[in-house]
Backbone as ProteinMPNN parsed JSONL, in Angstrom:
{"seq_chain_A": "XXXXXXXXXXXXXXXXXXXXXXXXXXXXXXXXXXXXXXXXXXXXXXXXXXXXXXXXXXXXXXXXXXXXXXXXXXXXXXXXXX", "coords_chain_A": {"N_chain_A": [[-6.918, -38.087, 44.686], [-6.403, -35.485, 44.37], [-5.0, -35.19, 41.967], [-7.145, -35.854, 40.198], [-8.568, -33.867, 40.636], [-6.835, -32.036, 39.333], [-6.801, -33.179, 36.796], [-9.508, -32.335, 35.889], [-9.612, -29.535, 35.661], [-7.714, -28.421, 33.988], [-8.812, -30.062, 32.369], [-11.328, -28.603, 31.647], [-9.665, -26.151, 31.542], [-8.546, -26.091, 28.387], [-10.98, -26.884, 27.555], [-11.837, -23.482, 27.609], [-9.956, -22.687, 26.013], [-10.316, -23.898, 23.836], [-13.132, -23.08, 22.819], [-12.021, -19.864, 22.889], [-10.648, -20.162, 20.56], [-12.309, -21.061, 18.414], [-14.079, -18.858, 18.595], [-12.206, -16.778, 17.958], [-11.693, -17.249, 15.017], [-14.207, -16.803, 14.564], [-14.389, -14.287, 13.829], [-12.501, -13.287, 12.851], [-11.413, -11.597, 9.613], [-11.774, -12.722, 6.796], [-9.082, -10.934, 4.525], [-9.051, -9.155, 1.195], [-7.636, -8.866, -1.804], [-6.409, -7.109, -4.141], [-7.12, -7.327, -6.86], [-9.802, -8.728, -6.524], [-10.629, -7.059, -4.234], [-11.189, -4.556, -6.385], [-12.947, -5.715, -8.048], [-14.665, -6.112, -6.563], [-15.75, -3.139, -5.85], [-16.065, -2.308, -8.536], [-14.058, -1.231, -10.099], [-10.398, -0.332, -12.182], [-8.239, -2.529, -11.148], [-5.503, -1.386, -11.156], [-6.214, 1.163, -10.775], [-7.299, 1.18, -7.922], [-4.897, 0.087, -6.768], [-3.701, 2.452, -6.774], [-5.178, 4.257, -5.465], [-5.18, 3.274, -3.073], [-2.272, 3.636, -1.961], [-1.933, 6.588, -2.013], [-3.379, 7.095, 0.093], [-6.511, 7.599, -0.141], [-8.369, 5.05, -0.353], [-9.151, 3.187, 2.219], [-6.565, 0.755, 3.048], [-3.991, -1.926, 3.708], [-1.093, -2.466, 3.778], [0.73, -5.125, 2.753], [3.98, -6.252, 2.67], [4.656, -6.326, -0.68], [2.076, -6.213, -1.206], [-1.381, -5.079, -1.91], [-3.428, -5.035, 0.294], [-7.635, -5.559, 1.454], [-10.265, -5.002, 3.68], [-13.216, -5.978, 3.016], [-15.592, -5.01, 5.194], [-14.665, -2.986, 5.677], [-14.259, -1.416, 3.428], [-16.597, -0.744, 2.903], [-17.965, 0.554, 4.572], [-16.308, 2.706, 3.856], [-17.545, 3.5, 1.579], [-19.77, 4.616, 2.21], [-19.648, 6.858, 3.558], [-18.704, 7.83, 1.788], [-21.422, 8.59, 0.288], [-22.734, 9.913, 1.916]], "CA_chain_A": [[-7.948, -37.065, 44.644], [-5.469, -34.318, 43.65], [-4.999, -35.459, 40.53], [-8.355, -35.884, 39.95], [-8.869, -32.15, 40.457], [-6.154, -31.085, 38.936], [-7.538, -33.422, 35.763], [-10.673, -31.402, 35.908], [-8.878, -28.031, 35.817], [-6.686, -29.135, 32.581], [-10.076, -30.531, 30.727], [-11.71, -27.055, 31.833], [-8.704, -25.07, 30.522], [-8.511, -26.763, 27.417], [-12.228, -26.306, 27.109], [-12.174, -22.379, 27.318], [-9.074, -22.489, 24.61], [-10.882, -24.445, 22.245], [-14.204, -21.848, 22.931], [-11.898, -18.993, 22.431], [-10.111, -20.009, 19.065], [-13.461, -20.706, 17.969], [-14.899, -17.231, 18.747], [-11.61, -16.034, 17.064], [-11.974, -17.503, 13.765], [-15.574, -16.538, 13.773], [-14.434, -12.503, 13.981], [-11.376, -13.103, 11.796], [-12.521, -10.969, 8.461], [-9.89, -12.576, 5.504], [-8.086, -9.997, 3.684], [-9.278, -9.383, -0.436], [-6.478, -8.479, -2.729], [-6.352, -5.99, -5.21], [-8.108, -7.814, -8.028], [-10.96, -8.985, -5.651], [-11.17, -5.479, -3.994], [-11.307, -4.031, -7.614], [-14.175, -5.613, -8.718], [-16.501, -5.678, -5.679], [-15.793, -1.866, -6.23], [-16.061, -1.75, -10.397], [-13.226, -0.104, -10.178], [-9.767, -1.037, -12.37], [-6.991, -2.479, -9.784], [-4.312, -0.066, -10.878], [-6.65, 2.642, -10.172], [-7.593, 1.015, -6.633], [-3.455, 0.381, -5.724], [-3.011, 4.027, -6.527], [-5.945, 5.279, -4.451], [-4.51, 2.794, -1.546], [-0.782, 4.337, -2.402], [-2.058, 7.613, -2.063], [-4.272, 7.168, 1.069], [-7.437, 7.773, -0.488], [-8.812, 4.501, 0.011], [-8.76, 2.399, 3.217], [-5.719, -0.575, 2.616], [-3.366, -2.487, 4.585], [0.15, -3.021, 2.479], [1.595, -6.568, 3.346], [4.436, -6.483, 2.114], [4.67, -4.835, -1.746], [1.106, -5.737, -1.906], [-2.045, -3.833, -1.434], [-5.059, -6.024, 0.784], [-8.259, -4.627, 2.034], [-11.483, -5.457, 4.141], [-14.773, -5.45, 2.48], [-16.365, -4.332, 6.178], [-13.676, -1.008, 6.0], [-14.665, -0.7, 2.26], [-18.008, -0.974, 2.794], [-17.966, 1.792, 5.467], [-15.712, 4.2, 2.798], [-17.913, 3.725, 0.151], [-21.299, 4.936, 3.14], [-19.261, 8.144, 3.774], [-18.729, 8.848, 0.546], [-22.058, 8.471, -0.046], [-23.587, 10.721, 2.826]], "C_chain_A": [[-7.386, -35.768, 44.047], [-5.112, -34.102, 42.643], [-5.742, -35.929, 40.13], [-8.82, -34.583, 39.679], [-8.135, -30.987, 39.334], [-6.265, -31.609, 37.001], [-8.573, -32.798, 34.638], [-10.801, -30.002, 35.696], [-8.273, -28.406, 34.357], [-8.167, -29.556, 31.919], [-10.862, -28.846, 30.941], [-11.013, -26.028, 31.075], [-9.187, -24.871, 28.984], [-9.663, -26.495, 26.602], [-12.213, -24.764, 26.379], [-10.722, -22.207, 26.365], [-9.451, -22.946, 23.98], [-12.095, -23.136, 22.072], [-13.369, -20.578, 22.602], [-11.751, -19.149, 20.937], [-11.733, -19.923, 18.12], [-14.01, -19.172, 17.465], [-13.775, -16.143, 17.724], [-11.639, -16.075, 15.584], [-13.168, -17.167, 13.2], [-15.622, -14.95, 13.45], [-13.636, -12.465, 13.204], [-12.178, -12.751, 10.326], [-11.035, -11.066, 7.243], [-10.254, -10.928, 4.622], [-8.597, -10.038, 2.25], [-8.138, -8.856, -1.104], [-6.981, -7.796, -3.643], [-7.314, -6.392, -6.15], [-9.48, -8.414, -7.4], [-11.539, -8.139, -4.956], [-11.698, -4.713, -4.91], [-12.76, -4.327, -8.062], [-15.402, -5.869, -7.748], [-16.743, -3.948, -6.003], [-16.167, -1.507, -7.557], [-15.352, -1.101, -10.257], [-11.536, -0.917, -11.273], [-8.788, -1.247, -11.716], [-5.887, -1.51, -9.903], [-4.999, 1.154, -10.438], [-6.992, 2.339, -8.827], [-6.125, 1.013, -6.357], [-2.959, 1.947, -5.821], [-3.766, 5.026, -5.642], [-5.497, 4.85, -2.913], [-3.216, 3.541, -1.555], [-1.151, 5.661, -1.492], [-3.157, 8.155, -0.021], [-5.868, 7.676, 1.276], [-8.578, 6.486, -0.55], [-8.533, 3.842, 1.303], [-8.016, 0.955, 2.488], [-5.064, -0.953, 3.715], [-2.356, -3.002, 3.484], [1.023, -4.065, 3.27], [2.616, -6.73, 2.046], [4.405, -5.27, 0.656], [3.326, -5.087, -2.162], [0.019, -5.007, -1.13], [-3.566, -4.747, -0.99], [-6.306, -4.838, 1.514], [-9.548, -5.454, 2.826], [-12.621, -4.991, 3.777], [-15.619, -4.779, 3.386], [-16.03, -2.908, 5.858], [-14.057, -0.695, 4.2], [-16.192, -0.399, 2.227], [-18.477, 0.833, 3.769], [-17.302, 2.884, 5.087], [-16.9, 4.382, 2.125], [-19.097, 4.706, 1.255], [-20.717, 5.883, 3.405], [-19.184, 8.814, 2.821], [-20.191, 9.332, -0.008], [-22.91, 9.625, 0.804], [-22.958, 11.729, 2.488]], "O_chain_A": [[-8.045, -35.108, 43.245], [-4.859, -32.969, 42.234], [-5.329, -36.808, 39.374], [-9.387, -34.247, 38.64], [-8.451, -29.917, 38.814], [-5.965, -30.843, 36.086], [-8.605, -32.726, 33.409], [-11.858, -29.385, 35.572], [-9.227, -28.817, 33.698], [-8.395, -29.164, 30.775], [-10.702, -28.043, 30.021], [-11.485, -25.255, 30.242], [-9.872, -23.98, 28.481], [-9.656, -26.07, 25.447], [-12.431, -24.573, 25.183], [-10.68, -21.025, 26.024], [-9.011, -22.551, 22.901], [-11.902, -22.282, 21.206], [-14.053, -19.911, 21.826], [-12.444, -18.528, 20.13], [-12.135, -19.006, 17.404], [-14.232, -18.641, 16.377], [-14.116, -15.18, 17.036], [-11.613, -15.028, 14.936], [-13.434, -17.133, 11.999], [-16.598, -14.397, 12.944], [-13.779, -11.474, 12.488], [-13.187, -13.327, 9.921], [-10.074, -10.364, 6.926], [-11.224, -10.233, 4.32], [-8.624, -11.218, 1.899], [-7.694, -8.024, -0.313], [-8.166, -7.968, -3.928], [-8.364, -5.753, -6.222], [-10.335, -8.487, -8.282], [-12.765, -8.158, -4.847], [-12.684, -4.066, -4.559], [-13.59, -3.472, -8.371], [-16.612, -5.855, -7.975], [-17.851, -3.553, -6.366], [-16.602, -0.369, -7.734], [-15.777, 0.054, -10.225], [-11.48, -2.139, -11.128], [-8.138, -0.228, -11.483], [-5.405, -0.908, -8.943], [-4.433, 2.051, -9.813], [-7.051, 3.408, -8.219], [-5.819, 1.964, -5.637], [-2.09, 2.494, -5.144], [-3.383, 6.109, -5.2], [-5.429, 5.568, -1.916], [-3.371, 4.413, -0.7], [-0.694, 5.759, -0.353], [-3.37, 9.189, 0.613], [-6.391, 8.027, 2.333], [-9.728, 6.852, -0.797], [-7.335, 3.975, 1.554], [-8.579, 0.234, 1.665], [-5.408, -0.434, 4.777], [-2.649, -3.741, 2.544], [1.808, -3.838, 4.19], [2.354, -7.121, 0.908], [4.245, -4.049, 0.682], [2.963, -4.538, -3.203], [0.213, -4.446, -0.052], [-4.502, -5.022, -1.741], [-6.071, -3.71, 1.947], [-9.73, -6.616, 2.466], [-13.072, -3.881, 4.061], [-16.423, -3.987, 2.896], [-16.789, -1.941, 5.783], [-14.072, 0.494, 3.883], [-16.729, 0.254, 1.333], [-19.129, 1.827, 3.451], [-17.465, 3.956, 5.67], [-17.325, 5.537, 2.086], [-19.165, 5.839, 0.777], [-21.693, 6.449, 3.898], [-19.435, 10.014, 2.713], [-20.232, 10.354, -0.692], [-23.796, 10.207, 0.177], [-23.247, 12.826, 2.967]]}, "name": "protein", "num_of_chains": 1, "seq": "XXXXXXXXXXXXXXXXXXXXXXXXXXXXXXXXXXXXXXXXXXXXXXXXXXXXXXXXXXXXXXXXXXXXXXXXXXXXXXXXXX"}
């Protein structure tokens, strides 16, 4: 009976770790790179890595390169705009 319960507890677990990863992958927002940031913007990528460089756009530098999130660009461009 004890290991019956303790069966039941372990498929339960298991459960709410599969339900989280889930929920995480559905919030995970990939990363665009320079040349994919560039042209949702119309903008040319050396002039977007020098506005990330400079701290004039929102970036995230992995490494020597320069990634960004279309949500956090999306929400520059609506400030600039107001």
């Amino acid at each position: 009976m004890l290991e019956s319960a303790n069966e039941t507890i372990d498929s339960a677990t298991e459960d709410v770790k599969d339900r989280k990863q889930v929920q995480s992958q559905r919030d995970f927002e990939p990363l665009l790179d320079t040349e994919e940031a560039a042209r949702l913007l119309r903008m040319h990528p050396r002039t977007l890595r020098t506005k990330a460089r400079r701290g004039s756009i929102p970036a995230v530098q992995v490494g020597k390169r320069w990634r960004f999130r279309a949500s956090t660009l999306d929400r520059w461009l609506g400030k600039l705009a107001s």
